[in-house]
C-alpha positions as CSV (number, residue, x, y, z in Angstrom):
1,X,0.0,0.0,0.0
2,X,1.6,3.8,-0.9
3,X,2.3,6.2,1.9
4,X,-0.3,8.9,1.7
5,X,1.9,12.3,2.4
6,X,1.0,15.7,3.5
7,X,1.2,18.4,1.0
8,X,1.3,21.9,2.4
9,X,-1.2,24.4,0.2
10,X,0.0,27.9,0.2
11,X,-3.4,30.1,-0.8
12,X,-4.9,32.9,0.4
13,X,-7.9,32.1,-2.6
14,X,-10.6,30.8,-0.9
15,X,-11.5,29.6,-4.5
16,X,-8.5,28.1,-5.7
17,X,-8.0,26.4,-2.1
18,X,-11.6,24.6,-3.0
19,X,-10.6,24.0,-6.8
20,X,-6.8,21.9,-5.6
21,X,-8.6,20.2,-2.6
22,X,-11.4,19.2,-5.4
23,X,-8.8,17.7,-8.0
24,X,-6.6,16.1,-5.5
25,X,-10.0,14.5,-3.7
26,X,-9.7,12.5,-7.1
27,X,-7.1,11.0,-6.4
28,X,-7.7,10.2,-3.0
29,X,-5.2,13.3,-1.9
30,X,-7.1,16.2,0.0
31,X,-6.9,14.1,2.9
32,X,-3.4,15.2,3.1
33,X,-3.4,18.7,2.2
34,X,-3.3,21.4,4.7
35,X,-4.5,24.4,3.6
36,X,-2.5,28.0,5.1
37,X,-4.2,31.5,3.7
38,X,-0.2,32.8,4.0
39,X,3.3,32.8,4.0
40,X,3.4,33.4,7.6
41,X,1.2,30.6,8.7
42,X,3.2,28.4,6.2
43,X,6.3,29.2,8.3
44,X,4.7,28.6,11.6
45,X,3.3,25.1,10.1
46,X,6.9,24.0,9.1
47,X,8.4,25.6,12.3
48,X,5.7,23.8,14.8
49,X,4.4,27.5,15.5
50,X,1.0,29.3,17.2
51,X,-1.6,26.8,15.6
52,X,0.6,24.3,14.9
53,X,3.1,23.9,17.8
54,X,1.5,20.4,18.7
55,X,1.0,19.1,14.9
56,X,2.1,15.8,13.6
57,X,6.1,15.6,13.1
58,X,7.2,15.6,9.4
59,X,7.6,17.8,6.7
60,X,5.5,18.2,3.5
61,X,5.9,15.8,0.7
62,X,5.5,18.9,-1.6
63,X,4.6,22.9,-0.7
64,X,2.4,23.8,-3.3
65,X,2.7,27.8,-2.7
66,X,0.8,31.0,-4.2
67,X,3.1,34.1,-4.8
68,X,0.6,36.5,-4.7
69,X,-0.7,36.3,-1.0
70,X,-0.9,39.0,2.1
71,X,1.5,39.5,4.9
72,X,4.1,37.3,3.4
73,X,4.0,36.7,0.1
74,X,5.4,33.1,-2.1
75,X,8.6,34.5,-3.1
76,X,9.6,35.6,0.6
77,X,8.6,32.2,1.8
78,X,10.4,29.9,-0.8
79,X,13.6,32.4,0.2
80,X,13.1,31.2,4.4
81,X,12.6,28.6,3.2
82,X,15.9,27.3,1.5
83,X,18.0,29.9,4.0
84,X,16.7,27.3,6.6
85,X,19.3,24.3,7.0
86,X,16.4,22.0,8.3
87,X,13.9,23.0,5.3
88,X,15.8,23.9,2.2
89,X,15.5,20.4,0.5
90,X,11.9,20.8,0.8
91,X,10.3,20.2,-2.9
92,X,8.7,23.6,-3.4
93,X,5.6,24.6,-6.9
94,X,4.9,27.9,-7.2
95,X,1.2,27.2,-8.1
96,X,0.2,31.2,-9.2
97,X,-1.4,33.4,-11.4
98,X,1.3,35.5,-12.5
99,X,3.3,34.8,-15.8
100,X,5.3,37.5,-15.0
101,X,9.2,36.9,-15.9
102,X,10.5,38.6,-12.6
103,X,9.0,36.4,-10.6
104,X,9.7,33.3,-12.7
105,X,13.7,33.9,-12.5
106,X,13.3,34.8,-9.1
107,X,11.9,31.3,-8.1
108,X,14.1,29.4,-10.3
109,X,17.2,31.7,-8.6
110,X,16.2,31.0,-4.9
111,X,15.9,26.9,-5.9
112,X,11.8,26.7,-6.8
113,X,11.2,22.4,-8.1
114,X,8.9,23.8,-10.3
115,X,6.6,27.0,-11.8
116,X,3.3,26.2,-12.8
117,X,1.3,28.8,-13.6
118,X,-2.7,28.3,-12.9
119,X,-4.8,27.8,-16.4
120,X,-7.9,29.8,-16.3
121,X,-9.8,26.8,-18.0
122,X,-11.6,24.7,-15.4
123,X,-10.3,21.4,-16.6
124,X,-7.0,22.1,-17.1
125,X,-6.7,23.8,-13.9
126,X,-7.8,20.5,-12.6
127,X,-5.9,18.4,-14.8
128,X,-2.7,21.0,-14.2
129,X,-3.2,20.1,-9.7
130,X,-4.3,16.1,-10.1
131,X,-0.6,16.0,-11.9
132,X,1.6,17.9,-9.2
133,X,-0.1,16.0,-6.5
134,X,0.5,12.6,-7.7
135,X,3.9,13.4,-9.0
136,X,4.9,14.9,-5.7
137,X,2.9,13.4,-3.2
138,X,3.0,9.5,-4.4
139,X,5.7,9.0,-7.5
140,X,8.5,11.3,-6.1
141,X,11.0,9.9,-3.7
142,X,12.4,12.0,-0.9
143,X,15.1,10.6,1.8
144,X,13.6,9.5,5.4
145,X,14.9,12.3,7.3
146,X,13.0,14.8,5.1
């Protein structure tokens, strides 16, 4: 039987959190995502932190994170991120909106996985998530102290 792992969703959509968790659910995934509106309660989820001081221990199989989001946007998160010795191998999509070449070189330059950017057709939005998930979260191999 495969490991079901956690995958960390990085939105502050309400939409788009509902659209993922949808396609994943397909695949028998969205029991495994948690769901953080920003960069700063991705941090404290990955550092144990206010909500989630008393969560589960383990890291993400896969961070699936927004860039355009309030108090602490993608960008500044993948950057903590890979600064942090304890985190930095963590695989990391920038799932967003923006197709905007700053922010593409920008990801690639602080280490993103991948860059997908969302399609605004409803099936290959769906189609574009139900991929990433089972690539990260079942096909991908990580090393146990991950």
């Amino acid at each position: 039987m495969i490991e079901l792992k956690t995958i960390l969703l990085v939105e502050d959509n309400p939409q788009d959190v509902e659209l993922i968790i949808e396609a994943l659910n397909e695949h028998n995934l969205a029991n495994n995502v948690v769901a953080v509106r920003d960069g700063v309660e991705a941090m404290e989820y990955l550092n144990y932190e206010g909500e989630f001081k008393n969560r589960i221990k383990g890291n993400p199989a896969v961070i699936l994170l927004d860039i355009k989001m309030p108090r602490m946007d993608g960008i500044e998160v993948l950057a903590a991120i890979r600064r942090d010795e304890k985190l930095k191998a963590l695989p990391i999509v920038m799932l967003t909106s923006s197709r905007e070449e700053p922010d593409l070189k920008k990801c690639y330059d602080l280490g993103v996985n991948a860059y997908v950017v969302k399609p605004v057709n409803f099936k290959d939005f769906l189609a574009a998530v139900k991929h990433i998930g089972i690539f990260w979260a079942i096909l991908n191999e990580q090393p146990r102290n991950l």
